[in-house]
LOGUVEX-45307 format. One record per residue (C-alpha): z, x, y negated; chain; residue in three letters. Coordinates in nm, 3 decimals. Last residue first. Layout:
<nodes>
<z=Z&x=X&y=Y&c=A&r=ALA>
...
</nodes>
This chain:
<nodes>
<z=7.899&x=7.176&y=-6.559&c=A&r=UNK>
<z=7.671&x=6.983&y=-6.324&c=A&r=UNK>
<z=7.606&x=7.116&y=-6.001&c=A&r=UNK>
<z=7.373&x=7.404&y=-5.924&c=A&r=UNK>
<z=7.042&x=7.330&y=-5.834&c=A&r=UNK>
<z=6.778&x=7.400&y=-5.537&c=A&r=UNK>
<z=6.902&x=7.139&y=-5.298&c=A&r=UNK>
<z=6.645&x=6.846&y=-5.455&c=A&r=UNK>
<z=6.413&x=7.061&y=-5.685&c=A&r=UNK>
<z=6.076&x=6.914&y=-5.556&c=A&r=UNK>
<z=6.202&x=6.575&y=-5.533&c=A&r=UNK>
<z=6.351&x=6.594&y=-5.879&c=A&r=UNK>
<z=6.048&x=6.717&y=-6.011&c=A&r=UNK>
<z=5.808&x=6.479&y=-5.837&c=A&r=UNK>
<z=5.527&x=6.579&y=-6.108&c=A&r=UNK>
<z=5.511&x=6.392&y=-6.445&c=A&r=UNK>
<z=5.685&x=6.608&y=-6.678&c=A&r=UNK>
<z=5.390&x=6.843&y=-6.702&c=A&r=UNK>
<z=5.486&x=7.172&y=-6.917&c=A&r=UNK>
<z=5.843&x=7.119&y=-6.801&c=A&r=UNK>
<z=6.133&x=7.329&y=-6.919&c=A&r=UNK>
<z=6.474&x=7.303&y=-6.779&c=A&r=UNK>
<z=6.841&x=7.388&y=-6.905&c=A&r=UNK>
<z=7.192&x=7.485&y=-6.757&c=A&r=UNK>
<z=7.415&x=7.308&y=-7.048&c=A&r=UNK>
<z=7.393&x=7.428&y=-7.369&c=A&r=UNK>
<z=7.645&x=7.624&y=-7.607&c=A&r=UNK>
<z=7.759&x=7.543&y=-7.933&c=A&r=UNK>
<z=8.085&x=7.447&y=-7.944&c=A&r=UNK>
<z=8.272&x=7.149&y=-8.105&c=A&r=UNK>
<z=8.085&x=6.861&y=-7.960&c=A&r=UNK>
<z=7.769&x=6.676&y=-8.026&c=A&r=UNK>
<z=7.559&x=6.896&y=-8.244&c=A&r=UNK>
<z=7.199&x=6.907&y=-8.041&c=A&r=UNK>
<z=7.218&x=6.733&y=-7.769&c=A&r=UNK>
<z=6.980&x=6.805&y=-7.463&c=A&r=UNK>
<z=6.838&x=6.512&y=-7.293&c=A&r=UNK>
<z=6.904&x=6.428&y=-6.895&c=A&r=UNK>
<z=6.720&x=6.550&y=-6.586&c=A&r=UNK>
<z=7.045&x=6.707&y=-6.447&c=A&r=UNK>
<z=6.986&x=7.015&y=-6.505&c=A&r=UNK>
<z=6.967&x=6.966&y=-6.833&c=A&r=UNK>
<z=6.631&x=6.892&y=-6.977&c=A&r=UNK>
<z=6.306&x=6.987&y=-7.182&c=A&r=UNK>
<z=6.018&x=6.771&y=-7.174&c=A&r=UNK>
<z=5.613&x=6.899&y=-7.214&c=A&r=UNK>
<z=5.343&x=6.758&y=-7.420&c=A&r=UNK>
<z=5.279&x=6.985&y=-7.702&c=A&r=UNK>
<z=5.518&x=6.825&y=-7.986&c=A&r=UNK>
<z=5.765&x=6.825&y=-7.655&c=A&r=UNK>
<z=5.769&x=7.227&y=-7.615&c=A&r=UNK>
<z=5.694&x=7.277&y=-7.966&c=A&r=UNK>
<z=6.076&x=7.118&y=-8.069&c=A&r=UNK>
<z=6.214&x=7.276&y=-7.730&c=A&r=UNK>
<z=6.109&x=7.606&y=-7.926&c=A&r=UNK>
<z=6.294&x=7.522&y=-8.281&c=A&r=UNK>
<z=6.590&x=7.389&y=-8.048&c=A&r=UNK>
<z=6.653&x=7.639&y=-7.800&c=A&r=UNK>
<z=6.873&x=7.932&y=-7.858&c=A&r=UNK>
<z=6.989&x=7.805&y=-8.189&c=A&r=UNK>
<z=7.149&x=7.577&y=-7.937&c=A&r=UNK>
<z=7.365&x=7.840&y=-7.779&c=A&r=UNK>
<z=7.236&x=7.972&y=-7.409&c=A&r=UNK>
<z=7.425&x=8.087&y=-7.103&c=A&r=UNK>
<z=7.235&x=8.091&y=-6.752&c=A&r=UNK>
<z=7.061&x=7.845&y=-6.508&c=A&r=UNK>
<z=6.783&x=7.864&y=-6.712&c=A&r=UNK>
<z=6.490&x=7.710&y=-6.548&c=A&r=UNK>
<z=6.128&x=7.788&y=-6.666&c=A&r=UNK>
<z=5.816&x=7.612&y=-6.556&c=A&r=UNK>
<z=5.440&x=7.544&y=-6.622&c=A&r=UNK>
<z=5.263&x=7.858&y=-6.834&c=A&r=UNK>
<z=5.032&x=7.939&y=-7.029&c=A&r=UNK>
<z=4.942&x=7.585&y=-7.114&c=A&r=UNK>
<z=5.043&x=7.664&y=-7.548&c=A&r=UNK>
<z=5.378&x=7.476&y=-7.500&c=A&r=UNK>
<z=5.459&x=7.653&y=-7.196&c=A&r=UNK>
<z=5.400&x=8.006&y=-7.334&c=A&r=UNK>
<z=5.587&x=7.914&y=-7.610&c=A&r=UNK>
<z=5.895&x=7.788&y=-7.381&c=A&r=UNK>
<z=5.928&x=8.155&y=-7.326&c=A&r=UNK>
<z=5.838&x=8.328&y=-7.634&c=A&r=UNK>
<z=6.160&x=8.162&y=-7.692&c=A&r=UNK>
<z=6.308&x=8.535&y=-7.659&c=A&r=UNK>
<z=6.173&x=8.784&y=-7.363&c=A&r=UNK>
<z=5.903&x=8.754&y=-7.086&c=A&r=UNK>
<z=5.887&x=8.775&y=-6.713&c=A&r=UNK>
<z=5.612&x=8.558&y=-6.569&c=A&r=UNK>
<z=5.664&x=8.465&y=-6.155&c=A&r=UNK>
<z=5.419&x=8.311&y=-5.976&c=A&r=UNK>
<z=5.524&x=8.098&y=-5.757&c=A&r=UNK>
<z=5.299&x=7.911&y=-5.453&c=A&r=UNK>
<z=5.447&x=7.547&y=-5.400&c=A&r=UNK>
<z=5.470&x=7.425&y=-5.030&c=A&r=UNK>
<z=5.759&x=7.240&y=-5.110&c=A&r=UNK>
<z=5.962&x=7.528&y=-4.890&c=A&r=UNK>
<z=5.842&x=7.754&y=-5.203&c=A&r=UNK>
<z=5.988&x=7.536&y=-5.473&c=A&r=UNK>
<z=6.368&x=7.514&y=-5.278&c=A&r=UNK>
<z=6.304&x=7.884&y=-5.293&c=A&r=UNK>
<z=6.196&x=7.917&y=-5.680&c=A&r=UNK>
<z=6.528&x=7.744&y=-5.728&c=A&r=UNK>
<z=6.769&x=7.926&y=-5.501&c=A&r=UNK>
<z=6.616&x=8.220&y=-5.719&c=A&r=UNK>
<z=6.704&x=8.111&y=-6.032&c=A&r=UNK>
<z=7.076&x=8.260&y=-6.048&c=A&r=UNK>
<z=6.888&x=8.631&y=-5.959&c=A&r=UNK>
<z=6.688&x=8.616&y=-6.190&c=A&r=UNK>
<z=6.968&x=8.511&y=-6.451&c=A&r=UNK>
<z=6.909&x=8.744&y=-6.776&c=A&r=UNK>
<z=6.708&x=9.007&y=-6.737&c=A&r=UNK>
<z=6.339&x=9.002&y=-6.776&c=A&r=UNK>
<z=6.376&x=8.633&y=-6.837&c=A&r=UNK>
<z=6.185&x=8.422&y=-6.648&c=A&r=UNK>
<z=5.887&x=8.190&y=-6.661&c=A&r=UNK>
<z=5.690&x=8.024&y=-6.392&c=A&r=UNK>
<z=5.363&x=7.964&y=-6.303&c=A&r=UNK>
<z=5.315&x=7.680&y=-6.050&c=A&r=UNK>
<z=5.007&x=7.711&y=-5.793&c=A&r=UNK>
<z=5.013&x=7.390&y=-5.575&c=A&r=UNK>
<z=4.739&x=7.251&y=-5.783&c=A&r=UNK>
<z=4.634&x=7.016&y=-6.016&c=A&r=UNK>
<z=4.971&x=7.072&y=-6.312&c=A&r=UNK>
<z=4.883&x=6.955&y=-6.657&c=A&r=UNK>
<z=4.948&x=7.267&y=-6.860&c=A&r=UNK>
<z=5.063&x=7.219&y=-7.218&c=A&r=UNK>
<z=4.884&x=7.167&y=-7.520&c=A&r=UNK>
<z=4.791&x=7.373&y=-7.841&c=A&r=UNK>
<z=4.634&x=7.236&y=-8.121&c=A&r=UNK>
<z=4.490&x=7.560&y=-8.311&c=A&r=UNK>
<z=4.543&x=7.558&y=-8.683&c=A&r=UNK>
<z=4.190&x=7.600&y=-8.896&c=A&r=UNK>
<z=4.264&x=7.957&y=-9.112&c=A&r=UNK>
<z=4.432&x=8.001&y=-9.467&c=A&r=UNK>
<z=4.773&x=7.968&y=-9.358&c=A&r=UNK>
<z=4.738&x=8.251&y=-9.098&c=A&r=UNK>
<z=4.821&x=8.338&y=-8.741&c=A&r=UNK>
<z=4.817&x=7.975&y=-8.550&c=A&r=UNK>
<z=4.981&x=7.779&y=-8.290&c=A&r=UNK>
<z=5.008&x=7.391&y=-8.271&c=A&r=UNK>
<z=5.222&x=7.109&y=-8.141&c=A&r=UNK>
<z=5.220&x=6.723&y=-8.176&c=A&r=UNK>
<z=5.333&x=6.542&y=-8.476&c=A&r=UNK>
<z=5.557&x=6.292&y=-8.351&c=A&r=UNK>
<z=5.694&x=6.521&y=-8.061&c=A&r=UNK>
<z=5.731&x=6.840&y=-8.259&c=A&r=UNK>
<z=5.507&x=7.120&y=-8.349&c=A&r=UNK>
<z=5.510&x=7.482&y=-8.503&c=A&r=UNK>
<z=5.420&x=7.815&y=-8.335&c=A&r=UNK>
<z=5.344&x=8.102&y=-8.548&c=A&r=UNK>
<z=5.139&x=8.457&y=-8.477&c=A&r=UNK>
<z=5.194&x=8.754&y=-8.706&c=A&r=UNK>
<z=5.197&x=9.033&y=-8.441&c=A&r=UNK>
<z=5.525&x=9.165&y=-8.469&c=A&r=UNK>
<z=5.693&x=8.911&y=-8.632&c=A&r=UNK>
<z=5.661&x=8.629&y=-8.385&c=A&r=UNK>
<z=5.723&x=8.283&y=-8.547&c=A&r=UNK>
<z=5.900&x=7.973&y=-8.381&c=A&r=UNK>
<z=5.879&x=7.647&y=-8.621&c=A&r=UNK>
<z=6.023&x=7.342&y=-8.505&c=A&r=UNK>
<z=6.064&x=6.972&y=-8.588&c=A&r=UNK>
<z=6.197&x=6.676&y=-8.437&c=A&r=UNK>
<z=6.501&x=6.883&y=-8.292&c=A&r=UNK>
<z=6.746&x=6.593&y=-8.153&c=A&r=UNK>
<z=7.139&x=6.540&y=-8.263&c=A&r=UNK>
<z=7.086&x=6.281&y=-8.486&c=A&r=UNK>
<z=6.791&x=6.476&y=-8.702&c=A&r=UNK>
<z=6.732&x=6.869&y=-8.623&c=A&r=UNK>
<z=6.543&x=7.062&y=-8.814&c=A&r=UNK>
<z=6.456&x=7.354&y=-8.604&c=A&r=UNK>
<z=6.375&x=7.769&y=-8.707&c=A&r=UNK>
<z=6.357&x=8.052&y=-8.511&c=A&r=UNK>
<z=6.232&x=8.413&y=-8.588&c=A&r=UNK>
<z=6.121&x=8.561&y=-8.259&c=A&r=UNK>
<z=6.150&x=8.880&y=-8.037&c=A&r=UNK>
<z=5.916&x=8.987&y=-7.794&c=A&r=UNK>
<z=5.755&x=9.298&y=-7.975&c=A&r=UNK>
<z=5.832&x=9.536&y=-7.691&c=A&r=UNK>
<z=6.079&x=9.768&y=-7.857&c=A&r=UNK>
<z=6.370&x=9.787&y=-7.676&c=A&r=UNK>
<z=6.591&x=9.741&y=-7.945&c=A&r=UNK>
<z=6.379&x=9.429&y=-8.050&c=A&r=UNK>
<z=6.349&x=9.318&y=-7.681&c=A&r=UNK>
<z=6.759&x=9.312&y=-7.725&c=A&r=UNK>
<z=6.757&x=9.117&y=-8.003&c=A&r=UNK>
<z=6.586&x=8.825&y=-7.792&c=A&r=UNK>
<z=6.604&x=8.558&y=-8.094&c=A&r=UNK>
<z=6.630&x=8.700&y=-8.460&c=A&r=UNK>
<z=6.727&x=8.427&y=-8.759&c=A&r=UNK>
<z=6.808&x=8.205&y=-8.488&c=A&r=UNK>
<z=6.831&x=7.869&y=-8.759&c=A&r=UNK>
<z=6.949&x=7.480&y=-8.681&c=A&r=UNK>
<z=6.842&x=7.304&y=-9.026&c=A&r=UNK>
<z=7.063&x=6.964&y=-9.050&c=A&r=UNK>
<z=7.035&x=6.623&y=-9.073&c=A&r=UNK>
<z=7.337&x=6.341&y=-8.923&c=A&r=UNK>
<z=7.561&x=6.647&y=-9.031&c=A&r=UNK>
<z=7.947&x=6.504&y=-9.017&c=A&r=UNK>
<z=8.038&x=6.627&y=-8.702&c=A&r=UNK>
<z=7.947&x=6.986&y=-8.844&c=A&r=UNK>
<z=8.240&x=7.003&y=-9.100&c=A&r=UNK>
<z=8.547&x=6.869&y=-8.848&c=A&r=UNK>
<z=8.333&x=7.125&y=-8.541&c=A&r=UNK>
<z=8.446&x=7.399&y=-8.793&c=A&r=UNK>
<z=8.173&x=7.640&y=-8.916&c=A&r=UNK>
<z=8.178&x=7.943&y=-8.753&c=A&r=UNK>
<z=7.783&x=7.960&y=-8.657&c=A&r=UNK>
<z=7.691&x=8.160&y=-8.979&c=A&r=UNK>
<z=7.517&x=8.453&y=-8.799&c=A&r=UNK>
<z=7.340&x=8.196&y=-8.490&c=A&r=UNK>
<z=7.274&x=7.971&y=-8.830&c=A&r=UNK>
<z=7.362&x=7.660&y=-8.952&c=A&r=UNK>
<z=7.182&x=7.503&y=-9.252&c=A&r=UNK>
<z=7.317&x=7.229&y=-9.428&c=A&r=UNK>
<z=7.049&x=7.002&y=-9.596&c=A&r=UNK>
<z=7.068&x=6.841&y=-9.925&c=A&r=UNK>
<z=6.951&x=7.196&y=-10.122&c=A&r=UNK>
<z=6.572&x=7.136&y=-9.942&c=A&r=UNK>
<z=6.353&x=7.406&y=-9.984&c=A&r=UNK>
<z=6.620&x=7.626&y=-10.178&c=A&r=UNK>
<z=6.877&x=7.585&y=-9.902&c=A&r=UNK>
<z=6.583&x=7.698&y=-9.678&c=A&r=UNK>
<z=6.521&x=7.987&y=-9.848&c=A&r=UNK>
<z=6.875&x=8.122&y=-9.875&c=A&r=UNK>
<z=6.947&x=8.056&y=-9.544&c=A&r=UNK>
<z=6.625&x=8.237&y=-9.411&c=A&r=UNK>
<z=6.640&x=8.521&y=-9.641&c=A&r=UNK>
<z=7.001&x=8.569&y=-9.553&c=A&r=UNK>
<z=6.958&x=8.514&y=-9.179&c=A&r=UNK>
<z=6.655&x=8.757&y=-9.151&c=A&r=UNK>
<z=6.883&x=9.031&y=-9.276&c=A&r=UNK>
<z=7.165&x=8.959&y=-9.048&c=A&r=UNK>
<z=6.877&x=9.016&y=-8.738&c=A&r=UNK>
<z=6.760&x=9.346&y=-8.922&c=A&r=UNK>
<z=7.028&x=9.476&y=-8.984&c=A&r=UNK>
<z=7.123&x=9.490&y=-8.589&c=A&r=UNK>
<z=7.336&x=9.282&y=-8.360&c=A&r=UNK>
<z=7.362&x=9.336&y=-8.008&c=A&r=UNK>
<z=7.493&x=9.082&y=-7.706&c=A&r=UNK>
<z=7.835&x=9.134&y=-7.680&c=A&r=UNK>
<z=7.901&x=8.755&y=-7.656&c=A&r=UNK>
<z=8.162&x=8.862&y=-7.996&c=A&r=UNK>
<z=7.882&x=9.003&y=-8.137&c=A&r=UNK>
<z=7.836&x=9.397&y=-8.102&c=A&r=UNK>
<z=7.751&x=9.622&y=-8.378&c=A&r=UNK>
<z=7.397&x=9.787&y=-8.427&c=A&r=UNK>
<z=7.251&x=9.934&y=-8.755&c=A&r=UNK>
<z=6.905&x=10.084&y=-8.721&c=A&r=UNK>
<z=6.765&x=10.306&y=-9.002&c=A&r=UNK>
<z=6.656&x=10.557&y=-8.768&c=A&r=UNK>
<z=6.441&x=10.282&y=-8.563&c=A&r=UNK>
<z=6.286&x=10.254&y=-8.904&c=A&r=UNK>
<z=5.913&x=10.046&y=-8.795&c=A&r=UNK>
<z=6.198&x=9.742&y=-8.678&c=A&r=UNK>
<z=6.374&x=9.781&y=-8.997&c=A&r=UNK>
<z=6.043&x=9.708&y=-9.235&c=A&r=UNK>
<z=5.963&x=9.452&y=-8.960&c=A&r=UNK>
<z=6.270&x=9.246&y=-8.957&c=A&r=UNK>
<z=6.252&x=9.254&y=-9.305&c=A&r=UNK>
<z=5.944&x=9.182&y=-9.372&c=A&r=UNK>
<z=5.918&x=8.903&y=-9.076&c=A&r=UNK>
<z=6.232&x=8.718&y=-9.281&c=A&r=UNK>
<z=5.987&x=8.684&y=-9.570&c=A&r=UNK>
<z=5.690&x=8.578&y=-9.337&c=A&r=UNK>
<z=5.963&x=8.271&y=-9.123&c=A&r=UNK>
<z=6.011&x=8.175&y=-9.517&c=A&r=UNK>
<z=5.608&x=8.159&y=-9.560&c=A&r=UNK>
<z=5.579&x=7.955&y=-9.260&c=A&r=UNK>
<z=5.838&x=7.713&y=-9.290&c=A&r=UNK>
<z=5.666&x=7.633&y=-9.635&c=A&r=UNK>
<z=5.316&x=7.625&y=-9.491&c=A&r=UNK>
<z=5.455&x=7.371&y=-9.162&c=A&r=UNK>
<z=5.676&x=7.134&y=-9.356&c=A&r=UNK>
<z=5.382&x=6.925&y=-9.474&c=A&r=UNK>
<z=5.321&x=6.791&y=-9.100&c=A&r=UNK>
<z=5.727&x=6.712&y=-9.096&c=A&r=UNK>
<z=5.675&x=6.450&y=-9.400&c=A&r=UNK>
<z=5.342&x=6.290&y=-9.202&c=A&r=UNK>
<z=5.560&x=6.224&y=-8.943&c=A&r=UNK>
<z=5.821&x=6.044&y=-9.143&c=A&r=UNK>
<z=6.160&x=6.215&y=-9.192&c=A&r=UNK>
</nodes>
């Protein structure tokens, strides 16, 4: 798609990520209501997540009826189908369903188009509190609450100091990261440490909030593309651990390699990392 093609994406994107927010929301406010199974990765499911995923696939299959759309609750299609998609729509109907069960309004509605195995476009949308982030690296990235107000270009933080802000999960993998903030300290960096849920993470890099976040963890694609999409539409580069590109769609499952997030590629990363890493999976 030309730039100018992804731009108009933005108010439709929008209004599906609102439709799935209802839902979310109206379950979210109902903590009675709550359905929860376990996924086969154990993490939780609720109504509210295989809610989101209807409206979503439904709508998108209506904004475009060419494109396939895989989602984290349709991601059983055979590698024989997906090998075929040179476009597709890459959905997390609910990202960080556990901050939803907890409560603390950290849980995002994720949606990518990805195009040869890259996410060109993204849209990551907070229910709770009505803000969108949308971008990708043709169109550069923005962040804004309602269709009918000025869009705020956001950029990421270009790094003048020693002090390096970076992002965690509050659960998953501190302690995995730590040889990495380490290596980081004996470079004479000073951490500071941000603990937040979902994609919110690579929002708060996209919007200068924030500088770093390794995941030397388990993620699935839907994990990552909408939000690596306003990572790199803001100015940033997400990696493997090995400085290299993710692919999106390029072998029969799902999940990504050990991942980094940049707000300011142009620092002596792999200097300042050298020792910190695990190898290559």
């Amino acid at each position: 798609m030309t730039p100018q093609q992804l731009k108009q994406l933005r108010i439709p994107l929008r209004k599906i990520c609102q439709q799935a927010s209802q839902a979310i929301m109206a379950i979210y406010n109902s903590p009675r209501h709550w359905e929860r199974a376990e996924k086969e990765d154990g993490s939780p499911v609720t109504a509210a997540d295989l809610a989101a995923h209807k409206i979503i696939a439904s709508q998108l299959s209506r904004l475009n009826p060419r494109l396939p759309v895989l989602s984290e609750e349709s991601a059983k299609l055979s590698w024989s189908t997906r090998k075929q998609w040179g476009r597709y729509w890459l959905v997390d109907p609910l990202d960080g369903t556990r901050e939803f069960l907890e409560r603390n309004d950290q849980f995002t509605v994720n949606i990518a188009l990805i195009e040869n195995g890259y996410p060109t476009l993204g849209m990551v949308h907070l229910p709770a509190v009505g803000i969108s982030y949308f971008g990708g690296i043709d169109i550069g990235s923005c962040k804004f609450e309602d269709l009918h107000q000025d869009v705020e270009p956001i950029f990421t933080h270009k790094l003048n100091s020693s002090h390096l802000r970076v992002v965690a999960s509050h659960r998953h993998g501190n302690q995995q990261i730590e040889p990495v903030l380490l290596t980081l300290q004996q470079q004479g960096l000073e951490i500071d440490k941000v603990q937040v849920g979902s994609s919110l993470k690579f929002c708060l890099i996209a919007e200068g909030s924030a500088d770093f976040y390794p995941r030397i963890g388990p993620t699935s694609e839907w994990d990552t593309a909408a939000a690596q999409a306003v990572v790199e539409g803001a100015g940033g580069v997400v990696t493997d651990i090995g400085f290299n590109a993710l692919q999106y769609n390029a072998k029969e499952d799902l999940l990504n390699p050990y991942f980094l997030v940049f707000g300011d590629p142009t620092p002596p990363w792999r200097r300042w990392l050298d020792g910190g890493l695990p190898p290559l999976r």
